[in-house]
C-alpha distance (Angstrom), angle and dihedral (degrees) to the residues before:
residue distance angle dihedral
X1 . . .
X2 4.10 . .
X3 4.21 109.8 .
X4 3.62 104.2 -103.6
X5 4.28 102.7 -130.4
X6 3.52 92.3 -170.2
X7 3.73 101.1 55.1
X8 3.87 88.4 39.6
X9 4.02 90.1 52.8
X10 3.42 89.6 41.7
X11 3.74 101.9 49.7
X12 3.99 94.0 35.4
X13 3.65 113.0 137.5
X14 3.91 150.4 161.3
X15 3.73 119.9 -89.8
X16 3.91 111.9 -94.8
X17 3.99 111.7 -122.9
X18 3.77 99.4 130.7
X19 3.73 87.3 101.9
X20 3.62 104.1 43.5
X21 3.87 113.9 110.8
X22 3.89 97.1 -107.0
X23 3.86 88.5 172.4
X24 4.27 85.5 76.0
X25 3.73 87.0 78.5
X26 3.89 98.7 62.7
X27 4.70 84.6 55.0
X28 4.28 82.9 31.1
X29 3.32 113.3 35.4
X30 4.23 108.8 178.4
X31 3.90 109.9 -119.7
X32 3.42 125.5 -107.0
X33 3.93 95.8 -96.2
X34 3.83 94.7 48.0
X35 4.07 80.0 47.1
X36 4.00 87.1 51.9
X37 3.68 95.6 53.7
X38 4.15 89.0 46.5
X39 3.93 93.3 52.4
X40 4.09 87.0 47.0
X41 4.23 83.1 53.3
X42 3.39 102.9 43.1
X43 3.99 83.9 51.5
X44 3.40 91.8 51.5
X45 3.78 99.1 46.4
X46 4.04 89.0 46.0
X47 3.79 89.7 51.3
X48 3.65 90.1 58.9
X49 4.06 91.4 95.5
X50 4.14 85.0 63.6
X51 3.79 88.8 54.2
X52 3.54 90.3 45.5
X53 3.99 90.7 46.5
X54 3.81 90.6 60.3
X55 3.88 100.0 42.3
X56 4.05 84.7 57.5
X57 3.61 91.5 66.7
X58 4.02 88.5 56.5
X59 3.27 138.4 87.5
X60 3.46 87.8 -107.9
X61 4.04 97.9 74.6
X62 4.22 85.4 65.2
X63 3.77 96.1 71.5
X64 3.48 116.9 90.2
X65 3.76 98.6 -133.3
X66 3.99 104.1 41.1
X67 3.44 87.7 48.5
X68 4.04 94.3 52.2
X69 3.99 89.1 43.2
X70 4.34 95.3 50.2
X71 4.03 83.1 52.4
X72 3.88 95.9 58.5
X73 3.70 88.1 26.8
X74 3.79 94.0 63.5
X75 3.40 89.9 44.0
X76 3.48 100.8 52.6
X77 3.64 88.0 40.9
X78 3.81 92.0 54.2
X79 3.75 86.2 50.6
X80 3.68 97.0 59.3
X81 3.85 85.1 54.4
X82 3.51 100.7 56.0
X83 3.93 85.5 51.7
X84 3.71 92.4 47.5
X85 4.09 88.2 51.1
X86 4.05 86.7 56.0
X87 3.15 96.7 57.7
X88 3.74 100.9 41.3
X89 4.12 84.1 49.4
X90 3.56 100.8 55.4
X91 4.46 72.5 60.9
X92 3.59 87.5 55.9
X93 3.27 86.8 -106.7
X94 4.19 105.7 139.7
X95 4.18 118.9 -160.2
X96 3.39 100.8 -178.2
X97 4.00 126.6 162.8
X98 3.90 93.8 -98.7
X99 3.60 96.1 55.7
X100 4.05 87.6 46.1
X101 4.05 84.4 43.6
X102 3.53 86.7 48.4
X103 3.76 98.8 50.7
X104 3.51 92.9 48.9
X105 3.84 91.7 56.4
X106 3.70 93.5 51.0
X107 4.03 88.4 63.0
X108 3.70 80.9 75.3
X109 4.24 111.5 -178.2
X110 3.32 94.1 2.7
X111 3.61 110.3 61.5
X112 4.25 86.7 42.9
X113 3.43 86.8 54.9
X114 3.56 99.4 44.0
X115 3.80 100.5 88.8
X116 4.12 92.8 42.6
X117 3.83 83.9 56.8
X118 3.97 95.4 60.1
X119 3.61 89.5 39.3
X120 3.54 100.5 63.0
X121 3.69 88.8 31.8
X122 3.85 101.6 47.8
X123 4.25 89.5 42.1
X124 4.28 93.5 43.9
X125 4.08 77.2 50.6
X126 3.46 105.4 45.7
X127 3.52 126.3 -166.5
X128 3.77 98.4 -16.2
X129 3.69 95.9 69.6
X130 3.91 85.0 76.6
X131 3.49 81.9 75.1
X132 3.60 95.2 53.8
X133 3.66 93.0 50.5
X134 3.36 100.0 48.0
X135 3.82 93.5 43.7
X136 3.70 88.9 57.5
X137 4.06 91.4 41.3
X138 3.87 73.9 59.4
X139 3.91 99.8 55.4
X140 3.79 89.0 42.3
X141 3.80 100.5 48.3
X142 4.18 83.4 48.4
X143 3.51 93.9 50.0
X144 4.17 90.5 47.8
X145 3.94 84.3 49.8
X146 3.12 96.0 68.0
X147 3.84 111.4 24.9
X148 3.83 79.3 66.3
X149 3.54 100.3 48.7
X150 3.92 91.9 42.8
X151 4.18 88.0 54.3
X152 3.77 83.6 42.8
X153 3.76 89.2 59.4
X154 4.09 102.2 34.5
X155 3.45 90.4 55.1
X156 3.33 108.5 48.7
X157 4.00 93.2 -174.0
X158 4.17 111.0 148.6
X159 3.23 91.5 -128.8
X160 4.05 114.5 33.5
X161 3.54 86.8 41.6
X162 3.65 98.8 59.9
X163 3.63 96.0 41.5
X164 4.16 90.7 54.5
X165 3.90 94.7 49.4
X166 4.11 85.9 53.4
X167 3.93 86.7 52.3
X168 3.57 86.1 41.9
X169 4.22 92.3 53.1
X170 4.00 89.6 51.3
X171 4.11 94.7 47.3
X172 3.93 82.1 52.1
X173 3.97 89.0 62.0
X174 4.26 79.6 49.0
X175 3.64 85.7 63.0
X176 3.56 97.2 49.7
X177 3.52 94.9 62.8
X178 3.92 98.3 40.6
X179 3.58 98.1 45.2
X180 3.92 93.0 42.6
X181 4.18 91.2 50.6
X182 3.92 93.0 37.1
X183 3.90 88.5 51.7
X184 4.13 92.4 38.5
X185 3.82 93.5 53.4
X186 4.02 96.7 29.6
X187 3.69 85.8 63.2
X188 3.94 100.4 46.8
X189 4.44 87.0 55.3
X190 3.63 143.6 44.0
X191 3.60 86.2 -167.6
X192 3.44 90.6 59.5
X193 3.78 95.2 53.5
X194 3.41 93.8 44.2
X195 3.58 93.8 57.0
X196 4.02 96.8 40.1
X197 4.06 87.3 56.9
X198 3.43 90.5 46.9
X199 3.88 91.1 53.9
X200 3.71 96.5 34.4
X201 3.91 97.8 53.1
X202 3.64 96.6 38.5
X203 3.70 111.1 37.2
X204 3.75 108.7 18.7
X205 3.78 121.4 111.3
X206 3.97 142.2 162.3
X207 3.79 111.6 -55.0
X208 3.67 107.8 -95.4
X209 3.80 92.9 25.7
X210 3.33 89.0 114.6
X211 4.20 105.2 65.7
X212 3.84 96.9 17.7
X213 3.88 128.7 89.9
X214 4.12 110.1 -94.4
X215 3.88 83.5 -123.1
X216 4.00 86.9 53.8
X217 3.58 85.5 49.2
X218 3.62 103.3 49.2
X219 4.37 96.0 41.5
X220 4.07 81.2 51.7
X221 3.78 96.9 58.1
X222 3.72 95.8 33.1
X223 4.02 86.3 53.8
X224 3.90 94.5 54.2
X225 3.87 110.7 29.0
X226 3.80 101.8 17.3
X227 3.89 102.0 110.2
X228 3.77 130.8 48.4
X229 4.27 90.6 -76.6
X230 3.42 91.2 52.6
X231 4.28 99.8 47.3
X232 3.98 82.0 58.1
X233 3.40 92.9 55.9
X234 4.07 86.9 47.9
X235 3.76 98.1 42.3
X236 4.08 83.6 50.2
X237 3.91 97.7 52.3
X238 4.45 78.1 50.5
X239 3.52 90.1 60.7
X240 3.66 99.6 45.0
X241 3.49 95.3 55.4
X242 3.37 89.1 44.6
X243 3.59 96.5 62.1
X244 3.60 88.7 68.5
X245 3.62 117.5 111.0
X246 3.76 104.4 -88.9
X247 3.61 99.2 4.2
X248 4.10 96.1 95.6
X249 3.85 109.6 147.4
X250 4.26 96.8 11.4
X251 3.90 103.4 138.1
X252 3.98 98.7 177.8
X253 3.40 101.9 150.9
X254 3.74 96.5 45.1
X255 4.23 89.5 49.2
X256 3.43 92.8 48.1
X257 3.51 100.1 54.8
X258 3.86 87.7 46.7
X259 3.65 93.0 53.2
X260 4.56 78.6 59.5
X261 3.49 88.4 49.9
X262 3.96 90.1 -107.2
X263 3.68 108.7 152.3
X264 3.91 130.9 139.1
């Protein structure tokens, strides 16, 4: 079934929390690993203007539709970071804009060069690097599926829990759209596919690799999908990308979690 942008624009809202029990934290406080893997999210979903930044510069801001879903989608996105923060401050844990600010400036070169990179690459390109971005929005969106849902589900915590699997239900509307552009325009060029693969296998990593510490990196993914429970949800995020057309045999997620020593 084609993503429908006009309901999605239409219906786009912030994440509910307001009536959460927030007081649960000062009986259940989360420990300091669960409290890790928040601060490495809320990063993440705060970071999504930068992403958003470079994709402009693309051919993929001209179409009518991408452009209309990256609008709501930061939003949304910059919504589930402010209730992230919340919850990490009632930890004493402050995310303020300075420390973002700040974080962003210690990426030096590459951040600055980060949207002149897609710009020469998405114009040299053309019209088929759509297709790349939105087949990587794909593996992404996946990947922030279920990190969220597996948090949701080692934690247990009546409040935290319930707050992830609503962040959870909106990235799931973030997959619709990726999935159902990256198949659309995956299945129209061979070019396409060939250059999706080529990005997928050799430059795709963990969301949030990117601007967090390897170490940050590696306790995050060990945290979520390091056991049995968590490979499954791994090996599944594999086969969906997989499914798209050309992407038969890619297993991204599960290689670059071995390459951090992640393993069940």
């Amino acid at each position: 079934m084609a993503f429908d942008i006009d309901d999605y624009t239409a219906t786009s809202e912030s994440v509910g929390w307001e009536d959460l029990d927030f007081e649960a934290f000062k009986t259940d406080p989360l420990p300091e690993q669960t409290l890790r893997s928040l601060r490495y999210m809320c990063d993440v979903e705060y970071h999504t203007v930068c992403y958003l930044r470079d994709l402009l510069v693309t051919p993929s801001h001209k179409e009518r539709d991408v452009s209309a879903f990256m609008t709501m989608w930061n939003r949304e996105e910059f919504w589930h970071g402010e209730a992230l923060a919340h919850v990490l401050g009632l930890h004493g844990i402050t995310v303020d804009f300075d420390e973002l600010k700040a974080k962003r400036l210690k990426l030096g070169w590459r951040d600055k060069l980060g949207p002149l990179r897609q710009s020469i690459l998405g114009n040299v390109v053309g019209n088929d690097f759509v297709a790349v971005h939105m087949s990587w929005g794909a593996a992404n969106e996946w990947s922030a599926v279920a990190a969220y849902r597996r948090l949701a589900k080692l934690e247990s915590h009546p409040t935290l829990s319930p707050l992830l699997q609503r962040i959870a239900q909106q990235e799931t509307r973030h997959v619709a759209f990726y999935a159902s552009q990256a198949r659309d325009r995956l299945e129209k060029s061979k070019v396409a596919q060939k250059l999706t693969r080529l990005a997928l296998q050799n430059a795709w990593g963990p969301v949030g690799s990117s601007i967090s510490a390897p170490e940050d990196v590696t306790h995050v993914m060990k945290h979520l999908f390091g056991s049995e429970e968590g490979m499954k949800e791994v090996r599944r995020i594999d086969s969906n990308i997989a499914k798209l057309p050309g992407m038969d045999g890619l297993t991204i997620v599960a290689d670059s979690l071995a390459k951090r020593g992640v393993a069940a």
